[in-house]
C-alpha positions in Angstrom: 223.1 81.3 183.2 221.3 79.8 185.7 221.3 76.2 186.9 217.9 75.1 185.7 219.0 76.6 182.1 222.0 75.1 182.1 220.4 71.6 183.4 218.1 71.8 180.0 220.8 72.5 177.9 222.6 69.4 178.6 219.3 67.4 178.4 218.5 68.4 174.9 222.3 67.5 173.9 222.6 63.8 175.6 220.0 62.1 173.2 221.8 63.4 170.0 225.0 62.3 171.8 223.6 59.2 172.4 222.6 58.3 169.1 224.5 55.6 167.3 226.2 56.6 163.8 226.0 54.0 161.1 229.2 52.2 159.5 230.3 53.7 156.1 230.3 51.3 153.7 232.0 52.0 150.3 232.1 50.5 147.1 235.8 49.6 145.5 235.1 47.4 142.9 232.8 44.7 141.3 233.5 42.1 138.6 231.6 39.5 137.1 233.1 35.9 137.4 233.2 34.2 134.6 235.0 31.2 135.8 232.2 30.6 138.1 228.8 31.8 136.3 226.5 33.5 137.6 229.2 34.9 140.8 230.6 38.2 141.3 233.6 39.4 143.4 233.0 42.5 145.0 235.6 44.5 147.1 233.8 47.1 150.1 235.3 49.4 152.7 233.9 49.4 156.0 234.5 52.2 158.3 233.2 51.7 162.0 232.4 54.9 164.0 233.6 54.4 168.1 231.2 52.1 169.5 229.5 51.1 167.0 227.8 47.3 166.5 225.9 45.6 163.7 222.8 44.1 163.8 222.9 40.1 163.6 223.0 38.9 160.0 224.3 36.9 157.4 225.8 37.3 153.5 225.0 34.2 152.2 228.8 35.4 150.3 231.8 33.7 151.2 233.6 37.4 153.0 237.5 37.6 153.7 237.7 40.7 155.5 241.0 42.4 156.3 241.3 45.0 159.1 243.2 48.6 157.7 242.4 50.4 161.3 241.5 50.1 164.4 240.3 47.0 166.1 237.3 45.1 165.6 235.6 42.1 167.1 234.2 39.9 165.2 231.9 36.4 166.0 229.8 33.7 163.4 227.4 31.4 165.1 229.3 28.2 166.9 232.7 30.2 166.7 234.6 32.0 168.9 234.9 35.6 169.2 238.4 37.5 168.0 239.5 40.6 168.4 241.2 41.7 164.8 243.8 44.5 164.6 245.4 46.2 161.9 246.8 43.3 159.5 244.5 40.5 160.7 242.0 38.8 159.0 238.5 37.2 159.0 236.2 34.8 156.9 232.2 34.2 156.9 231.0 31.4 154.8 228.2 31.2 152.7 225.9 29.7 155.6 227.6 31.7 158.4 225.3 33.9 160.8 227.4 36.6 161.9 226.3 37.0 165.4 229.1 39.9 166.4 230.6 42.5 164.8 231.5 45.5 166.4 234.3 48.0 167.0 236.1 47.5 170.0 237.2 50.8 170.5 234.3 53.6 172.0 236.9 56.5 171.4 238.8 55.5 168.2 237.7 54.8 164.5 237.8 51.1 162.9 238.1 50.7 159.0 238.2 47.1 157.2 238.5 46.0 153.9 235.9 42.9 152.4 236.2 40.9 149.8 232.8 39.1 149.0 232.2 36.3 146.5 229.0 36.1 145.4 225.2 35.5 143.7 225.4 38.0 141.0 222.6 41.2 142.3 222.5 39.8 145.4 222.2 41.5 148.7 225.4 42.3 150.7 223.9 41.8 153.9 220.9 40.6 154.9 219.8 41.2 158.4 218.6 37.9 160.7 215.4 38.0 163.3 
């Protein structure tokens, strides 16, 4: 194979390389509140691929998140930024802006668990401009 091939090969691979994977979110569990009408409790799994960062946005949920694996960094507006291991936990408030959430890790996994409270049929996430 010659040089120039070769050279062509690898350029056609980088951009799907390149290309940011989604988180995996999956649903656990969801449950009406009836000791606060018109609330629900809903439990997620998030899995991060290696590198990966969401968008800035908000739940307008109160979130406890728990991390299962890996390590993730997480940031709301006015806060500081943590880095969360395996066993650590998180919260976002209702009027929280989550400004950072990423995985920390570019070779390795990260998988959380989130425990949201709130608006019955409302959005889990709703991205900010």
């Amino acid at each position: 194979m010659t040089i120039k091939k070769l050279s062509l090969m690898l350029v056609c691979l980088i951009p799907g390389a390149l290309m940011a994977q989604d988180a995996k979110v999956t649903k656990l569990f969801s449950k009406d509140l009836p000791d606060f009408p018109g609330k629900e409790g809903l439990m997620i799994t998030v899995e991060m691929p290696p590198g990966h960062s969401d968008p800035v946005h908000r739940h307008y949920a109160d979130a406890f998140l728990y991390v299962l694996e890996g390590s993730v960094v997480m940031q709301v507006q006015g806060g500081k930024e943590v880095t969360l291991t395996p066993g650590q936990t998180f919260y976002e408030g209702p009027d929280d802006i989550h400004t950072v959430g990423r995985n920390a890790s570019n070779t390795k996994p990260a998988k959380f668990l989130v425990l949201l409270v709130k608006s019955r049929g409302a959005p889990v996430l709703v991205p900010m401009k």
